[in-house]
mmCIF file of the N, C-alpha and C atoms, coordinates in Angstrom:
data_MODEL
# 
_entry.id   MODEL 
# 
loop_
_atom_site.group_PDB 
_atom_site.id 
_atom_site.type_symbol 
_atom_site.label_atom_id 
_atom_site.label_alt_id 
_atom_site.label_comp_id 
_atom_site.label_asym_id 
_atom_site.label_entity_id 
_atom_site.label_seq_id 
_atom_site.pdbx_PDB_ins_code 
_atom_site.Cartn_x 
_atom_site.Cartn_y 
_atom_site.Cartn_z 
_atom_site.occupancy 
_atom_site.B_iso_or_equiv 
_atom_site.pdbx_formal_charge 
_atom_site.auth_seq_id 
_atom_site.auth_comp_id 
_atom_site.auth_asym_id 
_atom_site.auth_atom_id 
_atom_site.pdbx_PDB_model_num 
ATOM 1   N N  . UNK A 1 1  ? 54.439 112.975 152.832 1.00 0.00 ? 1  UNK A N  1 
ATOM 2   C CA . UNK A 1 1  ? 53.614 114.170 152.653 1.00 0.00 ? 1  UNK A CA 1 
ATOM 3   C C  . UNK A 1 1  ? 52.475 113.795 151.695 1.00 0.00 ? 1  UNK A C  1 
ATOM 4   N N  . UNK A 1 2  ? 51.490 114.437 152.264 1.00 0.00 ? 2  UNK A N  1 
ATOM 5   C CA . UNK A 1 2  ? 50.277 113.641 151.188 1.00 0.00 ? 2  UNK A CA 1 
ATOM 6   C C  . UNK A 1 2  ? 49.594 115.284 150.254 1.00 0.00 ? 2  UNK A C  1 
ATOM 7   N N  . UNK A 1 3  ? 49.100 114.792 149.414 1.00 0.00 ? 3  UNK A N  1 
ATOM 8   C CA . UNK A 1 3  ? 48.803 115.840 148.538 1.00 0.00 ? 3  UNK A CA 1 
ATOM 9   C C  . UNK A 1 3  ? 47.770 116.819 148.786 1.00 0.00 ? 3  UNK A C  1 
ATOM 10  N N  . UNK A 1 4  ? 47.334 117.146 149.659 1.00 0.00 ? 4  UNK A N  1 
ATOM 11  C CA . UNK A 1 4  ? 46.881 117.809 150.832 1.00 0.00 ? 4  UNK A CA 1 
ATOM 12  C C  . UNK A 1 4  ? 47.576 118.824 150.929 1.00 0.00 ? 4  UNK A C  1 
ATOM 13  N N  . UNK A 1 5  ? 48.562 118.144 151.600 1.00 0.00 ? 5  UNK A N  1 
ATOM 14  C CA . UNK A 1 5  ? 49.835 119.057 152.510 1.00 0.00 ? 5  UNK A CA 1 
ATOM 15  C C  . UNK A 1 5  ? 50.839 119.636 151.465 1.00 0.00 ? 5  UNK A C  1 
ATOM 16  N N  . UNK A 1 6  ? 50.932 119.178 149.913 1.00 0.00 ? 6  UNK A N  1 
ATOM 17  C CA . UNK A 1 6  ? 51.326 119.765 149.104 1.00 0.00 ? 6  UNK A CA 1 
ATOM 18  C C  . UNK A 1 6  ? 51.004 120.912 148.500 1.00 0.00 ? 6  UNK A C  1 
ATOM 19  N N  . UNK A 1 7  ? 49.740 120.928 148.187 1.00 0.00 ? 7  UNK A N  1 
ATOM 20  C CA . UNK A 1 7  ? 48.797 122.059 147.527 1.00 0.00 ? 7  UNK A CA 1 
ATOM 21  C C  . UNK A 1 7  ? 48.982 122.941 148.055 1.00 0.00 ? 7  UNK A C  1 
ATOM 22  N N  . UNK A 1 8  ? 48.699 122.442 149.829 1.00 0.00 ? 8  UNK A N  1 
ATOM 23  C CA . UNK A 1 8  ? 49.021 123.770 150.861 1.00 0.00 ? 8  UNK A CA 1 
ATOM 24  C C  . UNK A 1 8  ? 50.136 124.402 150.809 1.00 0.00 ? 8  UNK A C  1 
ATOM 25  N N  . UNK A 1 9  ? 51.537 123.707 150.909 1.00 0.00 ? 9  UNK A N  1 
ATOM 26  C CA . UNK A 1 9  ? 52.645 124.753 151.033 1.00 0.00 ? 9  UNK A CA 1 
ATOM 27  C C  . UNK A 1 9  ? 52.902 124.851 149.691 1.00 0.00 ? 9  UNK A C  1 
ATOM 28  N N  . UNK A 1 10 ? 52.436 124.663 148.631 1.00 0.00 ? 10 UNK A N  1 
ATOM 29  C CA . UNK A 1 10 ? 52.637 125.564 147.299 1.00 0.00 ? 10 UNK A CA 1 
ATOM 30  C C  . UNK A 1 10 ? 51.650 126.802 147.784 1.00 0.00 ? 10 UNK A C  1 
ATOM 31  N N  . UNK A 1 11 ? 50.524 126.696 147.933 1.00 0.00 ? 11 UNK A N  1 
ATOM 32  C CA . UNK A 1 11 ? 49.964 128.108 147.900 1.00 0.00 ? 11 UNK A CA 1 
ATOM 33  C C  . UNK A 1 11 ? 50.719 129.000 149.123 1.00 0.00 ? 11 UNK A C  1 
ATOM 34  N N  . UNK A 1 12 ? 51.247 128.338 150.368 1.00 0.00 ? 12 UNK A N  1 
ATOM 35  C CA . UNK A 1 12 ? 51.720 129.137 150.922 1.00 0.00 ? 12 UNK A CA 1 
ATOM 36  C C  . UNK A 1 12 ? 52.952 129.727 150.840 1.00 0.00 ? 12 UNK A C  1 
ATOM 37  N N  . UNK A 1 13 ? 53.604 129.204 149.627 1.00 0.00 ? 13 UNK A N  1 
ATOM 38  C CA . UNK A 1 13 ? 54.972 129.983 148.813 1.00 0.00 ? 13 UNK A CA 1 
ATOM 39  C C  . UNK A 1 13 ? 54.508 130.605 147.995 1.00 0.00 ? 13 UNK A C  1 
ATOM 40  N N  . UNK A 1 14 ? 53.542 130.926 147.282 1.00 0.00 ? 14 UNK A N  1 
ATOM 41  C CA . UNK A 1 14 ? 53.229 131.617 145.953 1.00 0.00 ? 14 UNK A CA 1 
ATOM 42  C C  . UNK A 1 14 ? 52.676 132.781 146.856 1.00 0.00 ? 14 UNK A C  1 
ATOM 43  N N  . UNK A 1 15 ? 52.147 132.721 148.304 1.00 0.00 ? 15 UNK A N  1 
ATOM 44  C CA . UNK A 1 15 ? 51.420 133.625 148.966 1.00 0.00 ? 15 UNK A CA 1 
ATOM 45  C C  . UNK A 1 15 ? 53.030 134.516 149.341 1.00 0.00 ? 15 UNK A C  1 
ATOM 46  N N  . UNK A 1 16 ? 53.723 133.612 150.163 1.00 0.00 ? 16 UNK A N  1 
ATOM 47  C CA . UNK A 1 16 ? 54.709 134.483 150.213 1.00 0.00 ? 16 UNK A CA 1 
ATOM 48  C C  . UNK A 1 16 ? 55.676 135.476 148.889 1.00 0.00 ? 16 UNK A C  1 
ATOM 49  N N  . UNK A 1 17 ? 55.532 134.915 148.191 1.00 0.00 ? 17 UNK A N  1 
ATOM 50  C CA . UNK A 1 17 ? 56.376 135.078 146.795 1.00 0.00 ? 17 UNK A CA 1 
ATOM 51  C C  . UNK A 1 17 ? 55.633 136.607 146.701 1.00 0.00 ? 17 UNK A C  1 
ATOM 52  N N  . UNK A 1 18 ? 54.278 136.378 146.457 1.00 0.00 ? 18 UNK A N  1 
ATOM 53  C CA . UNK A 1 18 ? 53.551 137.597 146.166 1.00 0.00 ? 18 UNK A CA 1 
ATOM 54  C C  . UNK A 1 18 ? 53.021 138.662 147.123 1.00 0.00 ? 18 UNK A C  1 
ATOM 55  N N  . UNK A 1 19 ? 53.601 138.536 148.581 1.00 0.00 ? 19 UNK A N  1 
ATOM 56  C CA . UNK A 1 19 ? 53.879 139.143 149.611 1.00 0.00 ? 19 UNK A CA 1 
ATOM 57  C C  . UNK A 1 19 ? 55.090 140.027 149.680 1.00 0.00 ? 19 UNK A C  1 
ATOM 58  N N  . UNK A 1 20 ? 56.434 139.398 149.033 1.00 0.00 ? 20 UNK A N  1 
ATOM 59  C CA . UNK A 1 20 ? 57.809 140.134 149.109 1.00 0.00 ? 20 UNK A CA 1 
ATOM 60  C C  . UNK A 1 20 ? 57.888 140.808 147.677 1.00 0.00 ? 20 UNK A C  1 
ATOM 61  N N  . UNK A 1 21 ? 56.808 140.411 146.402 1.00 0.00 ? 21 UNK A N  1 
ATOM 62  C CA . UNK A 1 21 ? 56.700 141.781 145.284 1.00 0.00 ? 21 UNK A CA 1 
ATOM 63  C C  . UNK A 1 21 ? 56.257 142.495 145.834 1.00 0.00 ? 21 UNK A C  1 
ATOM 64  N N  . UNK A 1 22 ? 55.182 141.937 146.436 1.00 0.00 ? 22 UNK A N  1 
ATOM 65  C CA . UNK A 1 22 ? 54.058 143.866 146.586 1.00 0.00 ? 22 UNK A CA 1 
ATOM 66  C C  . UNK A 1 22 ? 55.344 144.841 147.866 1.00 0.00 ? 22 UNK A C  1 
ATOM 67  N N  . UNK A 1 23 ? 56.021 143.983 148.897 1.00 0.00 ? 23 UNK A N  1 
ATOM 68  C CA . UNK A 1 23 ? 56.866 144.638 149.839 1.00 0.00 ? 23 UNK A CA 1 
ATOM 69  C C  . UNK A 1 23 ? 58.053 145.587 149.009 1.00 0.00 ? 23 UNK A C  1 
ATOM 70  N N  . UNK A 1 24 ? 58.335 145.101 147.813 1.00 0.00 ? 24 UNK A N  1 
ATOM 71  C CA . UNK A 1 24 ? 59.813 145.032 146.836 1.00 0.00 ? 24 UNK A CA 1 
ATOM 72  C C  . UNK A 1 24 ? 59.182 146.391 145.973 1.00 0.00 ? 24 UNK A C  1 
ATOM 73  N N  . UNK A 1 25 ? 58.154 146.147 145.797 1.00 0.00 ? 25 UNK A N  1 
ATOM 74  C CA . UNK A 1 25 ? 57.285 147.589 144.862 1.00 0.00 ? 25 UNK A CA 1 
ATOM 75  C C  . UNK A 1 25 ? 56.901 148.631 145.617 1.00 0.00 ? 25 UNK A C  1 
ATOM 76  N N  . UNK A 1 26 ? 56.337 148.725 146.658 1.00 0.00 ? 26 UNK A N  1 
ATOM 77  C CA . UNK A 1 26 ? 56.353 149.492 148.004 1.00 0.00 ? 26 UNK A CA 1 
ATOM 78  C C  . UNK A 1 26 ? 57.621 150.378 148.202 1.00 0.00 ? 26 UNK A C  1 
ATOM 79  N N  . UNK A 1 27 ? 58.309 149.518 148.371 1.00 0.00 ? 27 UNK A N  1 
ATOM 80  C CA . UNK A 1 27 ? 59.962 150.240 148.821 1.00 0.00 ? 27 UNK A CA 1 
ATOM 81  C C  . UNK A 1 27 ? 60.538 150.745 147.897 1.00 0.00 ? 27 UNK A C  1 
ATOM 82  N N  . UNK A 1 28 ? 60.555 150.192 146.365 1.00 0.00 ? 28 UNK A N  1 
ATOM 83  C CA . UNK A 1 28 ? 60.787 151.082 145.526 1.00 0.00 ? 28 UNK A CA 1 
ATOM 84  C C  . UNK A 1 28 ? 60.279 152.747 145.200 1.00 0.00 ? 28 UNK A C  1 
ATOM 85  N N  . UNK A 1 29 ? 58.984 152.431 145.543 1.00 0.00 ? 29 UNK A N  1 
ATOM 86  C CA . UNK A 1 29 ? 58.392 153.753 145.064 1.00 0.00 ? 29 UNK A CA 1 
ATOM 87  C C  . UNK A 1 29 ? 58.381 154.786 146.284 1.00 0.00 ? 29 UNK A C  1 
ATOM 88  N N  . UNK A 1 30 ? 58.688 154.261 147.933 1.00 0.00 ? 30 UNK A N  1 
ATOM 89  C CA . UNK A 1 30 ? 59.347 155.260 148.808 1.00 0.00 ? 30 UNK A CA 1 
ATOM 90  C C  . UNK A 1 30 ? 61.016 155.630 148.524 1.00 0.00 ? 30 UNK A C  1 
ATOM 91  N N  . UNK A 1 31 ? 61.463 154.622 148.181 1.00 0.00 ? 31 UNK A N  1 
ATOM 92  C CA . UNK A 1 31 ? 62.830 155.200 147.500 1.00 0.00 ? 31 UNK A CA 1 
ATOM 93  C C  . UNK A 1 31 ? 62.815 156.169 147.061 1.00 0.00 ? 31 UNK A C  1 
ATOM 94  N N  . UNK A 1 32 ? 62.422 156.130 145.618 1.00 0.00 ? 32 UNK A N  1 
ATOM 95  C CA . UNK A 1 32 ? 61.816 157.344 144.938 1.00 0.00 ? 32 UNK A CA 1 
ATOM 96  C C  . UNK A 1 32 ? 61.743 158.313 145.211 1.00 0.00 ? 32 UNK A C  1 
ATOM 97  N N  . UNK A 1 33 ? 60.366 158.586 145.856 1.00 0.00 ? 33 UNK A N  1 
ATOM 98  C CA . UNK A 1 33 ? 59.247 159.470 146.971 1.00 0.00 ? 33 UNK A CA 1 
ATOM 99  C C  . UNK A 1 33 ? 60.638 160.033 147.556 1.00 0.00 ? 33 UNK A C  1 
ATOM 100 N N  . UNK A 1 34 ? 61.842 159.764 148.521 1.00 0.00 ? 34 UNK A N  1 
ATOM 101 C CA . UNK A 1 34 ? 62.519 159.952 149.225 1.00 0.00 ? 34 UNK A CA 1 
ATOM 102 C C  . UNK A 1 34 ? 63.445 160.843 148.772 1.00 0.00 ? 34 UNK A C  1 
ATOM 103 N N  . UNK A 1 35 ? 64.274 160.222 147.124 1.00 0.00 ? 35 UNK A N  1 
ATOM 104 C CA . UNK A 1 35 ? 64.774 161.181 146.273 1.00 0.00 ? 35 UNK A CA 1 
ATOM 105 C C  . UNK A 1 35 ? 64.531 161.812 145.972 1.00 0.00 ? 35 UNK A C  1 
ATOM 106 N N  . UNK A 1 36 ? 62.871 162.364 145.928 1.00 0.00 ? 36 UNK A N  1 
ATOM 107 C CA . UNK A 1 36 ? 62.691 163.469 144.945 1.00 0.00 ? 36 UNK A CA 1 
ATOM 108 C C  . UNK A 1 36 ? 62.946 164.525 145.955 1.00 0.00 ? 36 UNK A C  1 
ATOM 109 N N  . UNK A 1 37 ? 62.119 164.090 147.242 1.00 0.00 ? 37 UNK A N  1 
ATOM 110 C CA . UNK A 1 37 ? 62.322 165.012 148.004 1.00 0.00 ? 37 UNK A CA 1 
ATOM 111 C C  . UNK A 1 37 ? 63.883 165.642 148.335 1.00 0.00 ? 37 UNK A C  1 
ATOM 112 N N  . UNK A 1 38 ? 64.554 164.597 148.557 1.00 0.00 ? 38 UNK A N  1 
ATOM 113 C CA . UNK A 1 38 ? 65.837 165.801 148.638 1.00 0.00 ? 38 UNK A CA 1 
ATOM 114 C C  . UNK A 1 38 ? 66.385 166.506 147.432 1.00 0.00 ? 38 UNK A C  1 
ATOM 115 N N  . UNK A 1 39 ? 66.299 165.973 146.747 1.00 0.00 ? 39 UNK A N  1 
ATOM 116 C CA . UNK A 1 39 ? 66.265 166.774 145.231 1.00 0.00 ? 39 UNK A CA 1 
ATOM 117 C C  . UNK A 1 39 ? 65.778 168.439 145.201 1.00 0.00 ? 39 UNK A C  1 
ATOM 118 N N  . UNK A 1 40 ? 64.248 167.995 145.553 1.00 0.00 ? 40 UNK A N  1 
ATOM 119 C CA . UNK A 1 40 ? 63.931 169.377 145.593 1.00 0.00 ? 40 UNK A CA 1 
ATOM 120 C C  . UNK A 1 40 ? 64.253 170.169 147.279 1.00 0.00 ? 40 UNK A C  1 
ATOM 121 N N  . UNK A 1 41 ? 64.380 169.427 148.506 1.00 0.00 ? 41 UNK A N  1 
ATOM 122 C CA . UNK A 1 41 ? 65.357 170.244 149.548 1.00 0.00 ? 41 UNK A CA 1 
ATOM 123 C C  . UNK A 1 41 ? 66.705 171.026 148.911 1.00 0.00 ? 41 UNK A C  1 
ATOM 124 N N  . UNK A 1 42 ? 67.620 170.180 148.221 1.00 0.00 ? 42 UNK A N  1 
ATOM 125 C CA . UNK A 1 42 ? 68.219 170.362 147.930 1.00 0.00 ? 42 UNK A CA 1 
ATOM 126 C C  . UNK A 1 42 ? 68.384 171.616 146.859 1.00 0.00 ? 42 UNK A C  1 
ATOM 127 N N  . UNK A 1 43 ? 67.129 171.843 145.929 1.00 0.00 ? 43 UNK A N  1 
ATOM 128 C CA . UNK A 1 43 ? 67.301 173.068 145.136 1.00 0.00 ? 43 UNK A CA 1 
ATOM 129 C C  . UNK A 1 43 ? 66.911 173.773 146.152 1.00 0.00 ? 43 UNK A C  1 
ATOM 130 N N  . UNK A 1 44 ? 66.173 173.818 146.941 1.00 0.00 ? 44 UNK A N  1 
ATOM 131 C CA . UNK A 1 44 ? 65.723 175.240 148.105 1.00 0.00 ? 44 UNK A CA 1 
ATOM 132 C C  . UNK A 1 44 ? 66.698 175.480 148.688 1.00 0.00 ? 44 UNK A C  1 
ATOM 133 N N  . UNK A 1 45 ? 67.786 174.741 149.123 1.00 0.00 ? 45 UNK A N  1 
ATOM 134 C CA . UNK A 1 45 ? 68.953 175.296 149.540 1.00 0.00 ? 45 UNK A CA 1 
ATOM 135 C C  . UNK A 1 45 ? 69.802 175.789 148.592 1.00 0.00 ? 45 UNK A C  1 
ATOM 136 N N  . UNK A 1 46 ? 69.631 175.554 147.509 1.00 0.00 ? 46 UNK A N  1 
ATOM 137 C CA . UNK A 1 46 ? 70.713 176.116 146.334 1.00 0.00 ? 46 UNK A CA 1 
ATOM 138 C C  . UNK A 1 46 ? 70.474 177.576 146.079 1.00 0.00 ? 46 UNK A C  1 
ATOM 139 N N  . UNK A 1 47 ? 68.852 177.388 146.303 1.00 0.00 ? 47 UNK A N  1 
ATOM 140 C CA . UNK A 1 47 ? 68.130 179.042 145.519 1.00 0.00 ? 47 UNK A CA 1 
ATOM 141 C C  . UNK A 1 47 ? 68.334 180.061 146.566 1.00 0.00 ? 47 UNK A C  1 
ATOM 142 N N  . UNK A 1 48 ? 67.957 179.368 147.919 1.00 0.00 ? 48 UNK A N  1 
ATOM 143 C CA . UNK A 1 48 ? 67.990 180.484 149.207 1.00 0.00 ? 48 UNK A CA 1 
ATOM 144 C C  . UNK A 1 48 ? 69.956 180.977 148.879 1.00 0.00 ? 48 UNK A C  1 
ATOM 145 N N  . UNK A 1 49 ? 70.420 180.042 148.543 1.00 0.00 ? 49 UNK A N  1 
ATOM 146 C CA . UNK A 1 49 ? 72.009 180.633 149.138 1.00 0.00 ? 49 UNK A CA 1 
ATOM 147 C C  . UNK A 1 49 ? 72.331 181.718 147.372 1.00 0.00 ? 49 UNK A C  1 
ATOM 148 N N  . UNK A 1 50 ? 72.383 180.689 146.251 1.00 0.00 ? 50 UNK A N  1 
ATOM 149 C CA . UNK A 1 50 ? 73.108 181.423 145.624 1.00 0.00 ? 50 UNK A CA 1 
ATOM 150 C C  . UNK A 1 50 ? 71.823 183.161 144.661 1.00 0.00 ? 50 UNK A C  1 
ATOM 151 N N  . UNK A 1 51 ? 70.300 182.843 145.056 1.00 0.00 ? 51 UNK A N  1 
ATOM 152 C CA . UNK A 1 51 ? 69.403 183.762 144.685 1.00 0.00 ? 51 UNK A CA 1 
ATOM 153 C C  . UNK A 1 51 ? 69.335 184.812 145.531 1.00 0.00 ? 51 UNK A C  1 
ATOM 154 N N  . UNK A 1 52 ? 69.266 184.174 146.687 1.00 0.00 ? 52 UNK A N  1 
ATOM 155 C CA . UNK A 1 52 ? 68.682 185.334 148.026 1.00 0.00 ? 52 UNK A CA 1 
ATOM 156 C C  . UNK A 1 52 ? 70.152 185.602 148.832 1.00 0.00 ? 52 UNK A C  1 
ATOM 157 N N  . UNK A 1 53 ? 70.874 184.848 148.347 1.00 0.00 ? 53 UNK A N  1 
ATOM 158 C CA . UNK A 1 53 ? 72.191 184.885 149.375 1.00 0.00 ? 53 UNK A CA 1 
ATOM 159 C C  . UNK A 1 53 ? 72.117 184.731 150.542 1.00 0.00 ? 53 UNK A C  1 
ATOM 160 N N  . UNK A 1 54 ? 71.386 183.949 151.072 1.00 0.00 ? 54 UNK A N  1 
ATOM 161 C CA . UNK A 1 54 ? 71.088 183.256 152.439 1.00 0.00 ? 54 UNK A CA 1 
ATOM 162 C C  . UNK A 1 54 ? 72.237 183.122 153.335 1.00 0.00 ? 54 UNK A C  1 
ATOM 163 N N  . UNK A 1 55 ? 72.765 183.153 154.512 1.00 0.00 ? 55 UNK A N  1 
ATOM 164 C CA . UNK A 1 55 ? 73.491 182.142 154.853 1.00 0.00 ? 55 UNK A CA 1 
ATOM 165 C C  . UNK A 1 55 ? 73.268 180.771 155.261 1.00 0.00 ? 55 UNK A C  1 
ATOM 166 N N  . UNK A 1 56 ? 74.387 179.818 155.133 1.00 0.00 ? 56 UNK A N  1 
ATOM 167 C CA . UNK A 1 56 ? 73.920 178.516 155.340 1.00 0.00 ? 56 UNK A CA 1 
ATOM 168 C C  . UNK A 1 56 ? 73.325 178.247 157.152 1.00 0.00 ? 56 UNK A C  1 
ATOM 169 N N  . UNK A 1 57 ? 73.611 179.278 157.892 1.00 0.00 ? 57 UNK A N  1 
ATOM 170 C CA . UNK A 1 57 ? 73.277 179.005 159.115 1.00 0.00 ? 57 UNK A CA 1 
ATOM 171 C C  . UNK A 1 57 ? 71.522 179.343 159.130 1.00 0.00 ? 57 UNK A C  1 
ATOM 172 N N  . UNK A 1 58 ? 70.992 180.624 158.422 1.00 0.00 ? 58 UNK A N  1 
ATOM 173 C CA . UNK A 1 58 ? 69.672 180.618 158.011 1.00 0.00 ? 58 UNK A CA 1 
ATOM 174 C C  . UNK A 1 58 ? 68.809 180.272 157.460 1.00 0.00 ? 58 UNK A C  1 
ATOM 175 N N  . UNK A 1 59 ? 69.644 179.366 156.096 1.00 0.00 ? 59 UNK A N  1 
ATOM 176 C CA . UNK A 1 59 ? 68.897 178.352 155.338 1.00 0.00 ? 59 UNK A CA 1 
ATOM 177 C C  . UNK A 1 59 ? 68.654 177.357 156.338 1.00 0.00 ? 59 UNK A C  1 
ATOM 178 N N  . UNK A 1 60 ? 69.668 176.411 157.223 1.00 0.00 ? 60 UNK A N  1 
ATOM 179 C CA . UNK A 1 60 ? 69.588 175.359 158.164 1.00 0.00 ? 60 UNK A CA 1 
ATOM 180 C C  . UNK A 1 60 ? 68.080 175.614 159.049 1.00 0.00 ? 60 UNK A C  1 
ATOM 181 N N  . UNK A 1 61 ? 67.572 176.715 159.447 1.00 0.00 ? 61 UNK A N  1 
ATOM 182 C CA . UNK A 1 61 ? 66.645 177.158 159.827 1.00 0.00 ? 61 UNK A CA 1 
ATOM 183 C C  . UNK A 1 61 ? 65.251 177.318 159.511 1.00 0.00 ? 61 UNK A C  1 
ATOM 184 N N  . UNK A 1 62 ? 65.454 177.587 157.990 1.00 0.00 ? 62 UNK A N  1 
ATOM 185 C CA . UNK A 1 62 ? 64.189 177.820 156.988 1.00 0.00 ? 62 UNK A CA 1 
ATOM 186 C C  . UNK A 1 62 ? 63.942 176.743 156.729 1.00 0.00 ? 62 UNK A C  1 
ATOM 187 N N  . UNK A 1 63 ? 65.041 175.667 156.533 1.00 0.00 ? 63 UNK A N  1 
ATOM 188 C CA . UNK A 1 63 ? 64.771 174.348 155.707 1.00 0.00 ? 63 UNK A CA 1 
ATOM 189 C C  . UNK A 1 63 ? 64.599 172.979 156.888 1.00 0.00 ? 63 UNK A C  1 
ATOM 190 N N  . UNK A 1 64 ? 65.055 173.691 158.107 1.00 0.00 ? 64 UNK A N  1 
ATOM 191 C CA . UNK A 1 64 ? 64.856 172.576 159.458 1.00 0.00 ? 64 UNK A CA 1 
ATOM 192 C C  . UNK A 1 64 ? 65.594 171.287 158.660 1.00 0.00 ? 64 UNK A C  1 
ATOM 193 N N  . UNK A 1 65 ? 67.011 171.514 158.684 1.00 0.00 ? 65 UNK A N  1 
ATOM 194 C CA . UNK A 1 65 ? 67.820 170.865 158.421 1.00 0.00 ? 65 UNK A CA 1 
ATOM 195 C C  . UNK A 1 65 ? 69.357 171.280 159.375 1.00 0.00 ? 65 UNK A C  1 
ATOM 196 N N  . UNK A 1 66 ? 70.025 170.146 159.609 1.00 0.00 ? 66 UNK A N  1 
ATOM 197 C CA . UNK A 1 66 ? 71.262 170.569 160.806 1.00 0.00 ? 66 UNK A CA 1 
ATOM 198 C C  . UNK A 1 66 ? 72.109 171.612 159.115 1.00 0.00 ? 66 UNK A C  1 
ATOM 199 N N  . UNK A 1 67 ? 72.956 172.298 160.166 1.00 0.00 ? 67 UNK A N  1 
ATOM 200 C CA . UNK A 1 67 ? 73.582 173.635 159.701 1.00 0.00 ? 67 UNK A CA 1 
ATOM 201 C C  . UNK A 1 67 ? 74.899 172.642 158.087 1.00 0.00 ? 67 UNK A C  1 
ATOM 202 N N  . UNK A 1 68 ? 75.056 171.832 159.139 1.00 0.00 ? 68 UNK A N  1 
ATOM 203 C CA . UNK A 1 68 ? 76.039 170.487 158.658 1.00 0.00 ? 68 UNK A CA 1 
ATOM 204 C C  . UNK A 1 68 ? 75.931 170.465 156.897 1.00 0.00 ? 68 UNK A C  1 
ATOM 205 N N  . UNK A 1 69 ? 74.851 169.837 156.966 1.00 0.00 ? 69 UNK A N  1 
ATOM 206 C CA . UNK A 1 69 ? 73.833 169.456 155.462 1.00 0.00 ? 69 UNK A CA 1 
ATOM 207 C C  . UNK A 1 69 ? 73.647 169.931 154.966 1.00 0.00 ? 69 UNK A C  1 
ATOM 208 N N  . UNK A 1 70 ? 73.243 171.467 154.922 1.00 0.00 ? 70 UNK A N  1 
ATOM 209 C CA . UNK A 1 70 ? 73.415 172.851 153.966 1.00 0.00 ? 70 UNK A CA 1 
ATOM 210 C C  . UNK A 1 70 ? 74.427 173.482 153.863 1.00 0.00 ? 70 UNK A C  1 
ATOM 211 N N  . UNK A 1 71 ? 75.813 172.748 154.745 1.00 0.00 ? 71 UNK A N  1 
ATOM 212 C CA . UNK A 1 71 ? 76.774 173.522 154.267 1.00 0.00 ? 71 UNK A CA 1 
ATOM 213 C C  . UNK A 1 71 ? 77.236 172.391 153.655 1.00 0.00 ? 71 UNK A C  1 
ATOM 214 N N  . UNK A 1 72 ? 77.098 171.210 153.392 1.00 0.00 ? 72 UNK A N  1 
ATOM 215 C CA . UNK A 1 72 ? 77.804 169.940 152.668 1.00 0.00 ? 72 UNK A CA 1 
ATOM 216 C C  . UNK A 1 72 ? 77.261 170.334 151.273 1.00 0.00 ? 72 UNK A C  1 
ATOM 217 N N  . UNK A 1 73 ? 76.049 170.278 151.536 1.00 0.00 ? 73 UNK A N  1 
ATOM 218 C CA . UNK A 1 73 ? 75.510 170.198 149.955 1.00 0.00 ? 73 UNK A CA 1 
ATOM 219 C C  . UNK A 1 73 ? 75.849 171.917 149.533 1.00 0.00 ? 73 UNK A C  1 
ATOM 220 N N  . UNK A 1 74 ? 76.142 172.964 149.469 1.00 0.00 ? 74 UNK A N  1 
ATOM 221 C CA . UNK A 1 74 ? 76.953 174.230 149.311 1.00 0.00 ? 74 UNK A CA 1 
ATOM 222 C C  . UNK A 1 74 ? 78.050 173.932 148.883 1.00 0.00 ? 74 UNK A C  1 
ATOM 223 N N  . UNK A 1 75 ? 78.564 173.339 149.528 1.00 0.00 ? 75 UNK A N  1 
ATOM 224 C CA . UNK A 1 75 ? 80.461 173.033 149.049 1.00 0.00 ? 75 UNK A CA 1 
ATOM 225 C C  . UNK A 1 75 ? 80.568 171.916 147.768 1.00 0.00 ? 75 UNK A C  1 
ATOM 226 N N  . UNK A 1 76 ? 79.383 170.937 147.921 1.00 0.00 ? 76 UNK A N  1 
ATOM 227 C CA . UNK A 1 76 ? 79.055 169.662 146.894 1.00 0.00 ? 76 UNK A CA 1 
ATOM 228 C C  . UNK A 1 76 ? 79.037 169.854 145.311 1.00 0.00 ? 76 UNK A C  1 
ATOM 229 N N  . UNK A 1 77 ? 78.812 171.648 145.506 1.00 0.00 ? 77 UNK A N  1 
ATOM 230 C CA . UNK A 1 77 ? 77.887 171.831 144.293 1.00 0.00 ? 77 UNK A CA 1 
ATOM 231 C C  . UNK A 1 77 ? 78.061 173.282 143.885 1.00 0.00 ? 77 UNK A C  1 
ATOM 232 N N  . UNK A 1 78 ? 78.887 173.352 142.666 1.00 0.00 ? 78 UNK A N  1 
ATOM 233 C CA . UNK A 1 78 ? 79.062 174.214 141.720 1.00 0.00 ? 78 UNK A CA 1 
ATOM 234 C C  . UNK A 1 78 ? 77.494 175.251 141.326 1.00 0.00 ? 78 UNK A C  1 
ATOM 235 N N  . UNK A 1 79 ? 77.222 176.100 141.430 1.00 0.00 ? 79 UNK A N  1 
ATOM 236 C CA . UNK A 1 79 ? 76.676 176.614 140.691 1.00 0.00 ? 79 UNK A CA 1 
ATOM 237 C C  . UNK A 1 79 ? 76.125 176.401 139.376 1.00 0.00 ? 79 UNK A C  1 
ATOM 238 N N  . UNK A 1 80 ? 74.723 176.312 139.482 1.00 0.00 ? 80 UNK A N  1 
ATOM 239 C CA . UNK A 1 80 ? 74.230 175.699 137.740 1.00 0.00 ? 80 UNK A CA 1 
ATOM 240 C C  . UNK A 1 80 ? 73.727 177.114 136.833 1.00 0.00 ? 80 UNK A C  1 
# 
């Protein structure tokens, strides 16, 4: 291998290297993005059921979520 061909596949590992942070930082911050959102789905189903007294079959509706998932997270979760 001549030093040519060295330089090259160092830069083309440091290219990759700094290809799978920026991918690794990306995905972190949709992680995130992802949690918050059910977080706050999750209080809209808390408020519709235990504020408005919703049922979970009408929240499933309001919140365009299966009936399933608003009644999991209902049973999940004590009253705050």
């Amino acid at each position: 291998m001549n030093t040519y061909d060295m330089i090259q596949n160092g830069g083309k590992e440091i290219g990759r290297q700094q290809e799978r942070s920026i991918h690794e930082e990306i995905l972190a911050q949709e992680r995130q993005r992802a949690d918050e959102e059910r977080q706050r789905l999750d209080n809209t189903i808390r408020y519709l059921s235990w504020e408005l007294n919703m049922s979970p079959m009408d929240i499933s509706v309001i919140v365009n979520k299966e009936l399933a998932y608003s009644e999991l997270m209902l049973a999940s979760g004590a009253k705050e």
